[in-house]
N, C-alpha and C positions, 0 to 999 in steps of 0.2 A: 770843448767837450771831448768827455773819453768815455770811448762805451769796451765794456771786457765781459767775460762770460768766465763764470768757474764752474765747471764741471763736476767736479766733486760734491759741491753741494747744491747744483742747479740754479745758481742764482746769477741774473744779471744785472749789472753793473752800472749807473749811468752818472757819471760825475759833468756837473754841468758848470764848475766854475773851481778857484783856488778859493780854500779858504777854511779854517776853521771849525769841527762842528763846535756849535753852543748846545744844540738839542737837537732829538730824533724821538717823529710819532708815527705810529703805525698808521697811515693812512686810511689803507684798506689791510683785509685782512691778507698778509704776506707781502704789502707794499711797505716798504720802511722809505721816510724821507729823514733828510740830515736837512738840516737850518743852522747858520752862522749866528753870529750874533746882531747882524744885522736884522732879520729876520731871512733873507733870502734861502732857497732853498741852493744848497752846494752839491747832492749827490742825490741818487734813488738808488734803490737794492730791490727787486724783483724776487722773492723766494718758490722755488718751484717754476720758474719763466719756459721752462720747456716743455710743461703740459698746457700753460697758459695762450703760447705763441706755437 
């Protein structure tokens, strides 16, 4: 797992595996998940995570 934070655009980072995306759904509103094609999820992106945390 790699967690990064980009400051420029306030979003945190959370990649949970190698792999592919195949697809990516907004979860929640400013949560993005990435999905391989496995189905497994490979990364999250938190948009705005610094008023959320």
């Amino acid at each position: 797992m790699k967690i990064t934070y980009d400051k420029t655009v306030d979003a945190l980072n959370v990649t949970l595996r190698r792999g592919a995306v195949a697809r990516t759904i907004e979860f929640a509103p400013d949560v993005m998940l990435d999905f391989d094609k496995k189905g497994n999820v490979v990364h999250v992106e938190i948009i705005g995570s610094g008023e959320k945390f």
